[in-house]
C-alpha positions in Angstrom: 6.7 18.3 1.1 3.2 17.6 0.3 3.0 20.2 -2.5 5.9 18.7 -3.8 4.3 15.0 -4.2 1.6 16.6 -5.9 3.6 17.9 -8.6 5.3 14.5 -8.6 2.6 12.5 -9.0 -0.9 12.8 -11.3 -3.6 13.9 -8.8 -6.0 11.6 -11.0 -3.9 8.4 -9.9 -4.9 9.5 -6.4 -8.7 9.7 -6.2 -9.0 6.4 -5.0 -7.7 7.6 -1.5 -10.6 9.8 -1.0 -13.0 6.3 -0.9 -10.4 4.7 1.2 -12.1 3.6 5.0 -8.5 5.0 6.6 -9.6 8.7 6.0 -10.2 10.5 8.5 -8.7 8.0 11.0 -5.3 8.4 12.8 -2.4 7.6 10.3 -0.1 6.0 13.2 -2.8 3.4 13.2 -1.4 2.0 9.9 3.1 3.0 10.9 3.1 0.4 13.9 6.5 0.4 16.0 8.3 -2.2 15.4 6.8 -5.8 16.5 3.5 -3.9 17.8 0.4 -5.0 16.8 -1.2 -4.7 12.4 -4.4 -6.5 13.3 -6.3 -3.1 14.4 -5.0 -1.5 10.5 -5.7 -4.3 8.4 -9.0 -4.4 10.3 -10.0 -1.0 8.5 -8.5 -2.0 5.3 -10.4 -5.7 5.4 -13.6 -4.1 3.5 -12.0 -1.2 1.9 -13.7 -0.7 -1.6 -10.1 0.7 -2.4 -8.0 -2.2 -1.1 -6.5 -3.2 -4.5 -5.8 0.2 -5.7 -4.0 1.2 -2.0 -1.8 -2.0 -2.0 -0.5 -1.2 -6.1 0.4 2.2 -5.3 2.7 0.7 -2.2 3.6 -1.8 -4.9 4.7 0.6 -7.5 6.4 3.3 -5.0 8.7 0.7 -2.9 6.5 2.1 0.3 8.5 0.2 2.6 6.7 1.1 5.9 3.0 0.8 7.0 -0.2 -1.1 6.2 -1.1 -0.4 2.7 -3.9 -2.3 0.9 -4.3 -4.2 4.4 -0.6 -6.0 3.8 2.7 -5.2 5.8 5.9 -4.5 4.2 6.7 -7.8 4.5 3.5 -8.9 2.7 4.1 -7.0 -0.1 7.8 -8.3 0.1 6.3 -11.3 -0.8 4.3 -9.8 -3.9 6.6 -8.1 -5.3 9.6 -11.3 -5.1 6.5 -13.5 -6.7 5.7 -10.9 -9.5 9.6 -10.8 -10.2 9.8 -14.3 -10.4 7.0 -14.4 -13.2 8.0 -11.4 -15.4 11.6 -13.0 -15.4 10.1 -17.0 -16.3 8.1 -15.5 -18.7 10.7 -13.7 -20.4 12.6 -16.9 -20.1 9.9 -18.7 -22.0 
């Protein structure tokens, strides 16, 4: 699976990830069950140099689970409603 997403998508796009504060901690940190706790995740993401870049990749790929960028799914529900609400009143204009 992973060497398929590599093929998939430009390794370049990716480097960001290797400055990101979550390496190297446990990924279930950041996939809560449902109604559990996201303060401990977007605790590590909070000063993440890579914040901005995390959160537009699980902008651009739907990622509909987890902490990306420090923002739940429902956060960047939010984001992505908003940005379609521009793009469409500026097209209107």
């Amino acid at each position: 699976m992973e060497r398929m997403l590599r093929t998939l998508i430009d390794p370049a796009e990716l480097v960001w990830q290797e400055k990101a504060n979550c390496m190297g901690v446990d990924p279930d940190l950041f996939f809560p069950e449902r109604g559990a706790s996201t303060r401990e995740a977007k605790e590590v993401c909070r000063g993440c140099v890579v914040r901005v870049d995390c959160l537009e990749y699980a902008l651009a790929n739907g990622e509909k689970f987890g902490i990306w960028g420090g923002m739940s799914e429902r956060e960047r529900r939010r984001i992505r409603r908003a940005r379609a609400l521009a793009r469409r009143s500026g097209a209107a204009s």
